[in-house]
N, C-alpha and C positions, 0 to 999 in steps of 0.2 A: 789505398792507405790501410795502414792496420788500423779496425776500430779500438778506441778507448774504452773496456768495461767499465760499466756502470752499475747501480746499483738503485733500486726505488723501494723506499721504508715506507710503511702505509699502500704497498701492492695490491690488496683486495679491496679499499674505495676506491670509490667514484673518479677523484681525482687520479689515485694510484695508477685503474685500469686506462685512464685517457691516456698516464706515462707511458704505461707498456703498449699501446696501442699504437702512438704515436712515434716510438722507437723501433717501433716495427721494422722499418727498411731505413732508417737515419743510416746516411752515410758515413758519419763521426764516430756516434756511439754505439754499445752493443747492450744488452739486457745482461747481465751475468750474475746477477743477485737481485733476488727480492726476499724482503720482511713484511711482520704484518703483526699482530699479537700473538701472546703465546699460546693462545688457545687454537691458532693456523699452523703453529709452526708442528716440523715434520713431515709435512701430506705435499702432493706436487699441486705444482702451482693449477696444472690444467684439471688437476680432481679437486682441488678448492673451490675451483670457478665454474665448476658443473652446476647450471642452475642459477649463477649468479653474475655472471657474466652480462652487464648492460649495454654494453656500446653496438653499433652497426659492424665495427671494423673488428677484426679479431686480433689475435696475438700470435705471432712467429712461434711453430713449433717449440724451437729449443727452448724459448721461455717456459711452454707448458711445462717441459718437463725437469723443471728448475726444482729442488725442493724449499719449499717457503722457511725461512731462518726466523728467530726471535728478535726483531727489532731492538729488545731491551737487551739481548746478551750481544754486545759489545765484542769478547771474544770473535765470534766468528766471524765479524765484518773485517777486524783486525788482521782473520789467519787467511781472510778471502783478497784482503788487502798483499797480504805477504806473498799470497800465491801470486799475485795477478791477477785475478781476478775480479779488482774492483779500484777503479780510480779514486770516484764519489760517488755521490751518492745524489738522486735527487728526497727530499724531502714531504712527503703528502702524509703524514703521519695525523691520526684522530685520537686524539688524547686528551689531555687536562691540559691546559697552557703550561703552566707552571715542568709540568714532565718531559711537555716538547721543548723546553727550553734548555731544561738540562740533560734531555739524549742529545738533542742539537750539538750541544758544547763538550759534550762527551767525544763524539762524532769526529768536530773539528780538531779537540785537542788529540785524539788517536792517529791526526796525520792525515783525516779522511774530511774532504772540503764538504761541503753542503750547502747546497744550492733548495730553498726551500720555497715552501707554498704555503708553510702554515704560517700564523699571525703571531708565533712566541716570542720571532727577536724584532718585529717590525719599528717596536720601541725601544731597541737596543743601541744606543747612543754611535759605535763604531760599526753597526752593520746596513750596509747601503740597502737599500727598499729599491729595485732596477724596475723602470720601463724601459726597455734597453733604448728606445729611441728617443728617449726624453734627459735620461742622466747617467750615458754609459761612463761617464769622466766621475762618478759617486765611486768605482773597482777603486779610485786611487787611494780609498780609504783600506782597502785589503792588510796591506803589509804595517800600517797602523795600528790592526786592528790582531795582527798577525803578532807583533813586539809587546803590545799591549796584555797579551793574554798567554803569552808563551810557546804560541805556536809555531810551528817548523812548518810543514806544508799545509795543515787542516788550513779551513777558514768557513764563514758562515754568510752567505750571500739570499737576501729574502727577493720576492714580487709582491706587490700590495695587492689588497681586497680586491674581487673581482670587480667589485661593483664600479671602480674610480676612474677603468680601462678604457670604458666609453666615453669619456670625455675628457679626461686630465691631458693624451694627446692632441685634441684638438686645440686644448687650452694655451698648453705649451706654445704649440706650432705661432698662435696670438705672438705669445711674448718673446720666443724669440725674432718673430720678425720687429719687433720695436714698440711695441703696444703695450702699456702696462694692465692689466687684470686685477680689479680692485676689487670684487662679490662676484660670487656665483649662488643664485639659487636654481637647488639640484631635486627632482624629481626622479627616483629609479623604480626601474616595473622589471622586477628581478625574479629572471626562469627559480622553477622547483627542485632543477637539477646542483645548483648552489647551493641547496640543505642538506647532501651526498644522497646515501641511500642506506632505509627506505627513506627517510623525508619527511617531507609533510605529509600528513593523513589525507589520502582523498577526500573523507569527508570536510576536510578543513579549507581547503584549495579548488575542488571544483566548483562553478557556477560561485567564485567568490574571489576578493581580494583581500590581502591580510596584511594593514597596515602600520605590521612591526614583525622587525627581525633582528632580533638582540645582537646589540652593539654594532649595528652597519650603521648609524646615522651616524656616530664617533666616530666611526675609521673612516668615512665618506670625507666627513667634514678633517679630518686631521692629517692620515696619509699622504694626500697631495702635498702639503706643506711639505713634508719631509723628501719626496720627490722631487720635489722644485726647489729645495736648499740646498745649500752648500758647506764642504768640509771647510770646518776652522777649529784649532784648537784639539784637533786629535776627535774629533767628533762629525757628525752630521746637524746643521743646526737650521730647523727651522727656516722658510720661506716668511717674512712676514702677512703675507697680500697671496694669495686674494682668500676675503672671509670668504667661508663657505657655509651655508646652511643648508641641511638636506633633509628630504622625507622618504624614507626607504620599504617598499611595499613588495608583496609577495605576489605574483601571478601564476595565472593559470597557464604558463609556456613550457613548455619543456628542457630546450636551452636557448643563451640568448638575454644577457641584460641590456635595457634599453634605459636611456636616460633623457630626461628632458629640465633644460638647461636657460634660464636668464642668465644674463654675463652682464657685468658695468665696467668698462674702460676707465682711464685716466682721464687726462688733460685732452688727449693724443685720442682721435676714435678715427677708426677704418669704416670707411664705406661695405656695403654688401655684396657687394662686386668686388670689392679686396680681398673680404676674409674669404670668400670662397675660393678666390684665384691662390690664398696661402695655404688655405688647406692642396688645395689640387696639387701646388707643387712642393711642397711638404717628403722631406727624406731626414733617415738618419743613416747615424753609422753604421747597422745593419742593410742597410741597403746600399751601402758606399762599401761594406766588404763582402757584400753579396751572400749573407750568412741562410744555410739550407731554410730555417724554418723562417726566417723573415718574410715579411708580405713583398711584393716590391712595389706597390704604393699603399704609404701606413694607414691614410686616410682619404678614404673613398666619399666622390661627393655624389647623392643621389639629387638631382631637380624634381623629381615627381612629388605633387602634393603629399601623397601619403606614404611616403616612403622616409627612413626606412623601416623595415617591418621585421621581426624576428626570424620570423619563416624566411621568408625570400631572402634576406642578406647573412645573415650571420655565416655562413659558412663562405666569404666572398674572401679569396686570396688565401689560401688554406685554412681559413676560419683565425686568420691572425688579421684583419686587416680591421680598423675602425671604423664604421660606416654612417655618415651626416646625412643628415637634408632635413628641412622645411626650416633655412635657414630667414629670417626674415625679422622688424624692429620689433620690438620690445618698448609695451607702453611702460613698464616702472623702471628697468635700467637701458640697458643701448641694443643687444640682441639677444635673441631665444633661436633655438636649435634641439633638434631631435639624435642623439648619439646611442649605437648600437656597438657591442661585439659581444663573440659570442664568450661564455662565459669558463666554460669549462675549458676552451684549447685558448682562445689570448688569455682570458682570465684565468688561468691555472696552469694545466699541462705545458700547454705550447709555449708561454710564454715563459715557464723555468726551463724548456729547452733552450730557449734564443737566448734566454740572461748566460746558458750554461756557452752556448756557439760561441759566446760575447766574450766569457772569460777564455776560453781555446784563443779565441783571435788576437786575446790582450797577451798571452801565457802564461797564464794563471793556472792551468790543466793540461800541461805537457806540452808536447810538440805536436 
């Protein structure tokens, strides 16, 4: 098939380099544009990244020799669009909120979708927050959202906070086998790689933990709501249940958030031998259309006491897959659980690929 160009705004972070890294051999799409600030733009991509290049995995020739554009000049996305070469765009942009909101909708209204990573429009009333496996039927907000703001082909599609990936799946998977979900308290021991790069100050992070990371315990405790709602009224509204309260702490890992988890049921409570047997056989739509970056089981169960562990699992099923164990009761609600993925490919990269496979399969992004 002919790939789809693509395009990645915020190219030189953390999250940017995972995009280009992981588009590397994508059989869908193809890299044919990157942006980054103005102060990159002009230089090729592969003389930008001399030196600052973090990942194990590299990047496809022809990217290097890409010339990096001004993410804020609009024009040239527009005349890369006209040529051909750029469908959309994925979003990993490091800015002010407020800026990524309005290049965002710049973006969409020029005709050019956007599929994003950053947190601008996550509270944008008509734009869906996708776990693809949790709420691909949220796209149906698209053309909603498409009439609503005057759009012809653009649109603005987000992922939530890395931090909520490790466990919001397994949460889901609960309710929709028939279980209601009334509290969760949430513990996350979240990698360094999540602060982009440089980061946190070695001296701040090692031999230490640091327990505050501005505004993750809001988007912990809030995002799944919006994940778990439903459209009504030309909007996305809120999930009522389950409260959530969270403590959001910084570790010494390099990638890999982990989260540790009390849950209170309903009326209705599953045995420990159920909810394991629902995780186990647990699927969505991306694995019912067999989408390239999807895991093909979302949520992996580990039995071992001490598992799972950041090292050892986070990279399990291309590093998209969620990984449990040391499932067992809970003296103040009904169960506790240890939830892993890694942070930078489900929580960022990979997972605005798969939201992006998600809209291809709906047709949302050509044929």
């Amino acid at each position: 098939m002919v790939k789809i160009p693509v395009g990645v705004l915020g190219a030189t972070g953390m999250v940017g380099q995972q995009y280009i890294a992981l588009l590397a051999e994508h059989p869908w799409f193809e890299v044919r544009y990157v942006a980054a600030s103005p102060r990159s733009a002009g230089k090729k991509y592969k003389d930008l990244m001399a030196g600052r290049w973090q990942l194990l995995q590299t990047f496809a020739p022809a990217v290097g020799d890409l010339i990096v554009e001004d993410a804020n000049d609009l024009s040239r996305a527009i005349a890369a669009a006209t040529a051909g070469r750029l469908a959309f765009v994925f979003s990993a942009l490091e800015m002010e909120k407020d800026e990524i909101h309005a290049l965002e909708d710049a973006y969409a209204g020029a005709g050019i979708p956007v599929i994003s990573n950053a947190s601008a429009n996550r509270w944008t009333s008509d734009v869906p927050v996708l776990i693809a496996e949790v709420n691909p039927h949220h796209t149906d907000i698209i053309p909603i959202q498409q009439k609503a703001r005057g759009w012809d082909r653009g649109f603005i599609v987000v992922k939530p906070n890395c931090s909520i990936q490790s466990y919001v799946t397994p949460v889901y998977a609960l309710i929709k086998a028939g279980y209601e979900v009334k509290r969760l308290f949430v513990t996350t021991l979240e990698a360094v790689s999540g602060a982009g790069y440089p980061g946190v100050s070695s001296l701040d992070i090692l031999d230490n933990v640091v327990p505050y990371i501005g505004g993750e315990e809001e988007k912990s405790e809030l995002e799944p709501l919006k994940v778990l709602g439903s459209i009504a009224g030309g909007v996305i509204q809120n999930a009522a249940e389950p409260k959530i309260t969270a403590h959001c702490n910084r570790v010494p890992v390099v990638n890999g958030h982990t989260a540790c988890i009390s849950l209170e049921f309903g009326a209705k409570k599953p045995a420990i031998e159920e909810v394991k047997q629902i995780w186990t056989n647990f699927s969505g739509l991306p694995q019912e259309l067999d989408l390239p970056m999807a895991p093909k089981r979302p949520i992996i169960l580990r039995e071992e006491a001490n598992r799972p562990q950041p090292r050892k699992d986070r990279d399990t099923d291309k590093a998209m897959a969620v990984t449990v164990g040391r499932i067992r009761p809970c003296n103040l609600f009904d169960i506790r659980f240890v939830g892993l993925s890694h942070n930078t490919i489900r929580g960022a990269a990979g997972g605005g690929i798969l939201n992006a496979e998600l809209l291809k399969a709906k047709g949302y992004l050509g044929s």
